[in-house]
N, C-alpha and C positions, 0 to 999 in steps of 0.2 A: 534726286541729286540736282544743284545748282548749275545753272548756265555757265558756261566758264568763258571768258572773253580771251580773245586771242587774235592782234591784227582786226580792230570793232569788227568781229565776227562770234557770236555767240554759241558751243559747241556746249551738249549736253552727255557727259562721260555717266552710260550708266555699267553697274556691273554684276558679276555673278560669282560666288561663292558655294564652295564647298568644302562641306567638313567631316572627317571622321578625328573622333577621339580616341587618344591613350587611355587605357589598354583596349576599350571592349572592341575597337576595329581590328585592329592586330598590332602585336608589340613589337614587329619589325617599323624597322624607318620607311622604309622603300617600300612598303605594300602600304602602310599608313599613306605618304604621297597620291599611291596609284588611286588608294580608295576615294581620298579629296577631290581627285581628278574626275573620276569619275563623277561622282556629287557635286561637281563644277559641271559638268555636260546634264546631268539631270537639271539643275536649276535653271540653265538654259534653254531645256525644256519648258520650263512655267513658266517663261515671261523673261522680261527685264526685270534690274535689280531685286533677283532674288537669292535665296541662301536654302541649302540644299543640306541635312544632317545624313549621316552613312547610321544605319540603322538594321542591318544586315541584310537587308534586299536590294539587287544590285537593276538596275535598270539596264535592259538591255541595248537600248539604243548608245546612253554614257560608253557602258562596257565594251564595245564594237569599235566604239572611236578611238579609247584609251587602246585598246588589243593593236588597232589600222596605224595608230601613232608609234607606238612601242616597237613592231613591225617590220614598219614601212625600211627603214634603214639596211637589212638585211635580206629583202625581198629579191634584189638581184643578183646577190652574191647566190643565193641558194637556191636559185632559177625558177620562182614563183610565177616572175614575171614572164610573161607574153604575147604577141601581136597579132592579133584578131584584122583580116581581110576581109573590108568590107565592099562588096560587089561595086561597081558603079557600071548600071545597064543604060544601054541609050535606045529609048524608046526608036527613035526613031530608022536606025541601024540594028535593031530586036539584038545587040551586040555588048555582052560585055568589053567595056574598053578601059579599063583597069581596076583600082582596088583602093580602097582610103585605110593607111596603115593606121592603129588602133592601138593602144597599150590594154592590158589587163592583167588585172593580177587572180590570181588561184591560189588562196590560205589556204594554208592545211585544216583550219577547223572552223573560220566563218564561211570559207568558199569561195564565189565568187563577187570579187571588189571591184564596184565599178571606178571609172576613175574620174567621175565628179566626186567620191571619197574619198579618195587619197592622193589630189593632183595637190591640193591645199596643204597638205600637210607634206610632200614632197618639196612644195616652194619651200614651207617653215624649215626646214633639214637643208636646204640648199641642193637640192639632188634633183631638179628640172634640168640644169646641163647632160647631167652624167644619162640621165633617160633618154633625152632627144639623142644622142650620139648612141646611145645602144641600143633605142629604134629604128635609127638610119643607118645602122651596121646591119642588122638583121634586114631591114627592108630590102639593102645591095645586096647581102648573103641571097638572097630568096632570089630577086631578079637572075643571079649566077647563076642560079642550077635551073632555070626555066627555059624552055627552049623554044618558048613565042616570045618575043624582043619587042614586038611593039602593044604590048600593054603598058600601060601608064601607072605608077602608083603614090597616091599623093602622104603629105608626112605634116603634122601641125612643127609649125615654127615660133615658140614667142618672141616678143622683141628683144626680149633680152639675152637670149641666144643669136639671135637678129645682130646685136652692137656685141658680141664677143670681140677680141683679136685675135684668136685662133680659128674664127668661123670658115671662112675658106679656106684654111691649110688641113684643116683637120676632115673637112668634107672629101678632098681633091685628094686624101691620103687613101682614104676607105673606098672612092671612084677607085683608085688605080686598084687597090688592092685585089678587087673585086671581078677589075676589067667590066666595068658597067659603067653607062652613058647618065648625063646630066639631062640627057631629055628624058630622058622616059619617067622624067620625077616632077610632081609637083610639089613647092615648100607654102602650103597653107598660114599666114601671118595670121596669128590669134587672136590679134589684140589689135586697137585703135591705133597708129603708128603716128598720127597725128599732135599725140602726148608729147612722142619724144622729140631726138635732136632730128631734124629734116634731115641737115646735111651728112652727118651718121647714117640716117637711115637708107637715104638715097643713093650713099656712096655702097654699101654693103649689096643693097637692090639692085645694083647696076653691074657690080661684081659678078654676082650668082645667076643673072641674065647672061652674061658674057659666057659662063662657066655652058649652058645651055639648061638651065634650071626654068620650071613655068612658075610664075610666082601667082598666085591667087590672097 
């Protein structure tokens, strides 16, 4: 493909295709899609701009992605989804001193989905708010029913969650609900913060510091 100019900057658009045909892939519309879909992750497989024919052997890598996408949407209504605690030891105190909460999902037929597979396709659906606030539900739920208070559990934050306008009222909603403290939490920022608005950024940061949150 040709260099494309845009703002004298030259950007090279390559692409990937996939195709099944009427009738021999299926003469539904919607399984016809899924199959292209698929045959669009396989071609992606070989390279740039290539084109990928449905020939009735499915590639299982395509097929995983297409299943994790199709999915992903109904994952928490039908409580797939869950929070994997991971240790944090300090050598130096031979002490664990808290837990870094974790999302994971459990398919009923491909298993376990890590979520460098399905964080991406969670952004494309719009459903990274609704995660971060029903992992910091469960995080508080958990700190509730434990009866050592000074472990620490930290929670990833992107920034675009970061710049919400519900971000501290909806946080301070699920603290009280819980009866659990703002220290015992750290909010991990995921991402570069240096991209966005400062003064956004800094005003929210300076919020959630107040609230008694550790920010990292």
């Amino acid at each position: 493909s040709a260099p494309y100019p845009i703002d004298f900057h030259n950007f090279t658009i390559g692409s990937s295709m996939g195709i099944c045909m009427y009738p021999y892939g299926s003469e539904e519309p919607d399984e016809l899609k899924t199959m292209a879909k698929m045959q669009m992750y396989d071609a992606q497989e070989l390279g740039e701009n290539r084109l990928s024919f449905y020939k009735g052997n499915l590639n299982q890598t395509a097929y995983r992605k297409v299943i994790i996408e199709n999915d992903l949407p109904y994952a928490l209504k039908k409580g797939e989804l869950y929070v994997h605690y991971q240790p944090q030891y300090f050598l130096k105190e031979r002490a664990i001193n808290g837990a870094e909460a974790l999302i994971r999902w459990s398919h009923p037929s491909l298993g376990e989905v890590s979520p460098g597979e399905f964080i991406s396709y969670a952004e494309e659906a719009g459903m990274l708010n609704s995660l971060f606030f029903w992992v910091f539900e469960e995080v508080c739920q958990k700190m509730a029913s434990m009866k050592d208070r000074s472990l620490k559990y930290s929670i990833n934050l992107s920034v675009n969650q970061l710049l919400l306008d519900s971000l501290i009222l909806d946080i301070s909603n699920i603290l009280k609900r819980y009866s659990v403290s703002a220290a015992q939490i750290t909010l991990e920022i995921t991402e570069n913060i240096e991209i966005y608005s400062v003064r956004k950024v800094n005003e929210k940061l300076h919020l959630l510091k107040e609230m008694g949150f550790t920010i990292a």
